[in-house]
C-alpha positions as CSV (number, residue, x, y, z in Angstrom):
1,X,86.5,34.4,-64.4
2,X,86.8,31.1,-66.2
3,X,86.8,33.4,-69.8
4,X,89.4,35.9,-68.4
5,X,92.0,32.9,-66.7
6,X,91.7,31.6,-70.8
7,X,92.4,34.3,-72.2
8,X,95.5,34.9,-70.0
9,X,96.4,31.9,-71.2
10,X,95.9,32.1,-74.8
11,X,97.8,35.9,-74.6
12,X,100.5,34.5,-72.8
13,X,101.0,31.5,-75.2
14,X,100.9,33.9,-78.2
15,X,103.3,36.1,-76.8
16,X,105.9,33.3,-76.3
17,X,105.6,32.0,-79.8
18,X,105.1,35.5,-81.9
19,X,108.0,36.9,-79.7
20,X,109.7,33.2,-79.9
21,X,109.8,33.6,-83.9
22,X,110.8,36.7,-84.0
23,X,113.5,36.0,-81.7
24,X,114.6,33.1,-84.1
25,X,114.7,34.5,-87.6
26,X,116.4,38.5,-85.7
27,X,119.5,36.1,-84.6
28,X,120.1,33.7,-87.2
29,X,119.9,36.7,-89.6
30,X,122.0,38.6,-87.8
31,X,124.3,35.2,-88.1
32,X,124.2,35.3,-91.4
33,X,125.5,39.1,-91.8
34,X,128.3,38.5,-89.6
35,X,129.2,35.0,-91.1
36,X,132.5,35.0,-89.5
37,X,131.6,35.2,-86.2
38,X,128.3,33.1,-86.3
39,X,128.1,31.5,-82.3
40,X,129.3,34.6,-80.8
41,X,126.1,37.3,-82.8
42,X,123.9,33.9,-82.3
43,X,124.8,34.6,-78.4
44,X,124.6,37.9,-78.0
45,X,121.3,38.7,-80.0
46,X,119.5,36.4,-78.0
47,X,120.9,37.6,-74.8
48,X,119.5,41.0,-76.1
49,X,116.3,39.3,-77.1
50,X,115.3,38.2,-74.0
51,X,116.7,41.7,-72.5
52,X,114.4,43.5,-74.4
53,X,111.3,41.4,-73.3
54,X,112.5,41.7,-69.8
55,X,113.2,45.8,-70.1
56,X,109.4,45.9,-71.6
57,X,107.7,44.4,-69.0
58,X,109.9,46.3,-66.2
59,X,109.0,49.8,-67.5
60,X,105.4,48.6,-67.7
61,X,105.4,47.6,-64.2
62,X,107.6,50.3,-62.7
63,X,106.8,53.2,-64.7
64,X,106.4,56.0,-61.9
65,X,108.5,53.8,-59.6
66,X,112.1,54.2,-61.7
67,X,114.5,57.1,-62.2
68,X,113.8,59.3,-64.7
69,X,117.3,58.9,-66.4
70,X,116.5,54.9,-66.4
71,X,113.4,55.3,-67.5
72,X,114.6,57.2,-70.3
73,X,118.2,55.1,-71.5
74,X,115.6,51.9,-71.5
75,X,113.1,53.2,-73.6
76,X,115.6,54.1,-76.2
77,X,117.6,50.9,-75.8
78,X,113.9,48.7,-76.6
79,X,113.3,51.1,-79.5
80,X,116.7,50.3,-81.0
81,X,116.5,46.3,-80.2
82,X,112.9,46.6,-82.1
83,X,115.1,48.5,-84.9
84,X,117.9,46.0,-84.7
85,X,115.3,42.9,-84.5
86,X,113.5,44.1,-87.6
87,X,116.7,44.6,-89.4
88,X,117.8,41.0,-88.2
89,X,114.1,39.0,-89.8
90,X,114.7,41.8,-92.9
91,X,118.2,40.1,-93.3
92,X,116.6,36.4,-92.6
93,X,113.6,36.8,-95.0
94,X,115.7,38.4,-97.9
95,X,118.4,36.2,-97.7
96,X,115.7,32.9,-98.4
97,X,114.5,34.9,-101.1
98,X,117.5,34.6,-102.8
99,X,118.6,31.5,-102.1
100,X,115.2,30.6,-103.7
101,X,115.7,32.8,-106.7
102,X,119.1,31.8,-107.0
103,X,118.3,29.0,-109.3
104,X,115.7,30.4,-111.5
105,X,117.4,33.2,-111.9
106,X,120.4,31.6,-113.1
107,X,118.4,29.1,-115.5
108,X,116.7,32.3,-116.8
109,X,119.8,33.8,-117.3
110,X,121.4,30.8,-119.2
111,X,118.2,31.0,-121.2
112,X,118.2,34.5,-122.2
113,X,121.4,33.3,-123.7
114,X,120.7,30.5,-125.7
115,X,118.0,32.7,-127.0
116,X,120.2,35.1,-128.1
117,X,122.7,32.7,-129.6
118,X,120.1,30.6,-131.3
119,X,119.0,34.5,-132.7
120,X,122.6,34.1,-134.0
121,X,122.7,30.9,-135.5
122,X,119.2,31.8,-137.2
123,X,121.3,34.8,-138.9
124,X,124.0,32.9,-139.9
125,X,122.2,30.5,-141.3
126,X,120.2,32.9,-143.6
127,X,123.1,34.8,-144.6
128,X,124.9,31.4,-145.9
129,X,121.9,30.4,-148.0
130,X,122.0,33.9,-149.4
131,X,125.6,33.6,-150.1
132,X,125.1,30.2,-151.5
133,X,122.3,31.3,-153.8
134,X,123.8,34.5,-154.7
135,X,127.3,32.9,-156.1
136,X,125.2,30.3,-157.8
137,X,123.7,32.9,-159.4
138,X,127.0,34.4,-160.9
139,X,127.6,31.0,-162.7
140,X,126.6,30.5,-166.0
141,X,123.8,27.8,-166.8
142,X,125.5,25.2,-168.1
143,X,128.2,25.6,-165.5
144,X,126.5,22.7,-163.5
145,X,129.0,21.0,-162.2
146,X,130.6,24.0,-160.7
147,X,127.1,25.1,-159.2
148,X,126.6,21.1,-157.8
149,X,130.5,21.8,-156.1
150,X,129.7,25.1,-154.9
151,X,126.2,23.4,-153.3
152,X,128.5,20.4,-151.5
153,X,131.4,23.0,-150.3
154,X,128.4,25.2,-148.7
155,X,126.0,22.4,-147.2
156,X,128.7,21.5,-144.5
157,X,128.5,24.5,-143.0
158,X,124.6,24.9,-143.4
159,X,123.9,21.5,-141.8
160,X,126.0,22.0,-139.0
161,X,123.9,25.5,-138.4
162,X,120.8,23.6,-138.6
163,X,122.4,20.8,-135.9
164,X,123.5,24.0,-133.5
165,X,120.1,25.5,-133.8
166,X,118.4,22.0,-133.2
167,X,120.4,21.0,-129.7
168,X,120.3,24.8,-128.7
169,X,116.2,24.3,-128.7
170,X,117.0,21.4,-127.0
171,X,118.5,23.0,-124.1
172,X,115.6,25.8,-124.1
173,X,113.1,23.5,-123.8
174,X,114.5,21.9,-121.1
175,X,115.6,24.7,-118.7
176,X,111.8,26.0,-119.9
177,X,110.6,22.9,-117.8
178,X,113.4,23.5,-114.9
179,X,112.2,27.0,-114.4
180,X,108.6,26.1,-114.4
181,X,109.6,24.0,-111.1
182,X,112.1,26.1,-110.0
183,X,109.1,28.7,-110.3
184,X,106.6,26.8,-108.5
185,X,108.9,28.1,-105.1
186,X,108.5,32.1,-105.8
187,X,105.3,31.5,-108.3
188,X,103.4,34.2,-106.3
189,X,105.7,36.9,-106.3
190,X,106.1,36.0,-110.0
191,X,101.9,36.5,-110.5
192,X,101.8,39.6,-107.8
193,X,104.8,41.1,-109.9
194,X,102.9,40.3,-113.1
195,X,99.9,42.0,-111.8
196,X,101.3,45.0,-110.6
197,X,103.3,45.5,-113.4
198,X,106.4,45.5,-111.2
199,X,109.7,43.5,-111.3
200,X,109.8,40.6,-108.8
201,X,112.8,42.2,-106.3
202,X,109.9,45.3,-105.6
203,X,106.9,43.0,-104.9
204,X,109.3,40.8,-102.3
205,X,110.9,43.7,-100.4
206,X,107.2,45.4,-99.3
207,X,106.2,41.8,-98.4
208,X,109.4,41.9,-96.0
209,X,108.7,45.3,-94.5
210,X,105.0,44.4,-93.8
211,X,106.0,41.8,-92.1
212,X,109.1,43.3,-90.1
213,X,106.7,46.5,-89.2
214,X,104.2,43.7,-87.8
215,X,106.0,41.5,-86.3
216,X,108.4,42.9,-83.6
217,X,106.0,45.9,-83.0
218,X,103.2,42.5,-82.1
219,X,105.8,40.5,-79.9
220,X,106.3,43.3,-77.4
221,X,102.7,44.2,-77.5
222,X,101.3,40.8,-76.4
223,X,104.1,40.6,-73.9
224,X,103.2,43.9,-72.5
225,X,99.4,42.6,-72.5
226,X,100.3,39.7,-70.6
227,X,102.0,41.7,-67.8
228,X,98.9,43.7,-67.8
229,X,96.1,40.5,-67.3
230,X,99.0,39.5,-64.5
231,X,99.1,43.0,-62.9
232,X,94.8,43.1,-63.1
233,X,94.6,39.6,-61.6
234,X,97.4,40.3,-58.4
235,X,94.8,43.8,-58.0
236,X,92.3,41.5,-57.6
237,X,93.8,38.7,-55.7
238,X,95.0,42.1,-53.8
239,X,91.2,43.1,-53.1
240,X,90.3,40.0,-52.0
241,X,92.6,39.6,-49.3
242,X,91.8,42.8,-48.1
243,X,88.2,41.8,-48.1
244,X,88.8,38.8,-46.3
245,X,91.3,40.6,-43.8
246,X,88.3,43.2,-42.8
247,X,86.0,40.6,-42.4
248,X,88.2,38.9,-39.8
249,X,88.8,41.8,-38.2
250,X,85.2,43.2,-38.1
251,X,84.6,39.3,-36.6
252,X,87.0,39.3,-33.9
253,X,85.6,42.9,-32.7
254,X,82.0,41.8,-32.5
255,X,82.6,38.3,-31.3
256,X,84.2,40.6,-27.9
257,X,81.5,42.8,-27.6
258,X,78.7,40.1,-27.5
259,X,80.6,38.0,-25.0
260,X,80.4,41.0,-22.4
261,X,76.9,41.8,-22.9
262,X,76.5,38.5,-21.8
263,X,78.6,38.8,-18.8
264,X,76.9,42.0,-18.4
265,X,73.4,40.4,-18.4
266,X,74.4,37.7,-15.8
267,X,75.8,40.5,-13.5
268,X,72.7,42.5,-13.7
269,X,70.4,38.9,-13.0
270,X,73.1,38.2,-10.3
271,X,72.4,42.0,-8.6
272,X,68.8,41.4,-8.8
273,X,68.9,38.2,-6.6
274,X,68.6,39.0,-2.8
275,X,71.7,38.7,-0.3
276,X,69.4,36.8,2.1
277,X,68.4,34.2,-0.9
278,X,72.1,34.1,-1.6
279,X,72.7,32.9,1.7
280,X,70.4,30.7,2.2
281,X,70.6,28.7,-1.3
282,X,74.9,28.8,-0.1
283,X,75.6,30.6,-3.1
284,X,75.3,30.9,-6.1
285,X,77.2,29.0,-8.7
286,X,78.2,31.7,-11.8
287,X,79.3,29.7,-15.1
């Protein structure tokens, strides 16, 4: 009994905090879709929560009791708040997602771009070296002086290259280092994406629907197999009574019946004594 009184507890306490949670992250994502009216959605999603709890345990407890219309509108109106619930945590989970890939997606972004234009600057600086050589090829031998101009007029350009290809690796290196912290917050989508050879978005969006198909579907459950431990233990507070009433009433008959066999027995002693003995003794006293 001790096991059974625990284990209500322990179901009742999980069903409070699984459907608690999933009460918290359906209405603030449901918030966050309708941004513009945030306090009124945050209002009337939890009124509907709590509805939905409450229209879960009624048709558990009133099943064959409740018109068959009613019975019928309330089934569908739980299975669309479970619908509308999951759709609510779906909106939640995805929107932290982003807001945690926001930055390292931006950072990688920015760094796919220096990569390219440090690409470019590599090009450039190739081709003005070519140029450079080529023309001081054209030139004569003994045209030194022209060649040593033509070196000055072209090592400008090639040494500011070399300075845009040197802070541009400076930049790389250190949004490298931001995204390997910025990383550290969606590292295990990154390695699960890695392994499955699938991009990140894929990897995080079955994550959310395993949870969504869990967690809902688990609230109501628990909160149906509480009413269930509350509906065995009123049977059984229920069978006790009765037990107990019987008894009393079995009591009060027998208690009756053994009183007039003693009243009985005293008569039939009393009709056994003479009339003449009666007389004489003046009577006798019956207690």
């Amino acid at each position: 009994m001790e096991r059974s009184k625990n284990l209500k507890t322990y179901v009742g306490l999980s069903a409070l905090l699984v459907a608690g949670s999933a009460a918290f992250f359906s209405v603030f994502g449901l918030s966050s879709l309708f941004a513009g009216a945030r306090l009124s959605v945050i209002i009337m999603a939890g009124s509907l929560e709590f509805g939905k709890l409450v229209a879960a345990s009624f048709l558990y407890r009133f099943w064959n009791d409740v018109n068959k219309l009613l019975r019928t509108y309330m089934t569908v109106g739980v299975v669309i708040l479970v619908l509308i619930t999951s759709a609510g945590i779906f909106g939640y989970l995805s929107n932290a997602y982003q807001g945690a890939t926001l930055g390292f997606e931006k950072q990688s972004t920015e760094l796919i771009a220096l990569e390219d234009r440090l690409e470019q600057l590599e090009e450039d600086k190739v081709f003005l070296k070519d140029e450079l050589e080529a023309q001081v090829n054209d030139l004569p031998e003994n045209y030194r002086t022209a060649r040593r101009q033509l070196r000055e007029s072209y090592n400008p350009q090639i040494q500011k290259v070399n300075q845009d290809i040197l802070d541009i690796k400076g930049k790389m290196s250190d949004l490298e280092l931001n995204l390997i912290e910025t990383g550290v917050d969606v590292g295990p989508a990154i390695y699960l994406a890695r392994a499955f050879d699938t991009e990140i978005d894929t990897v995080v969006k079955f994550f959310i629907f395993v949870l969504i198909f869990v967690f809902d579907p688990l609230a109501l459950s628990l909160v149906l197999a509480f009413n269930h431990m509350i509906e065995r233990d009123e049977k059984e507070k229920d069978s006790i009574e009765k037990m107990y009433d019987m008894y009393a009433k079995r009591k009060k008959v027998e208690t009756p019946k053994k009183t007039e066999s003693k009243v009985t027995k005293k008569n039939k002693v009393i009709k056994k004594i003479p009339k003449q003995e009666i007389k004489s003794r003046g009577g006798i006293k019956i207690s």
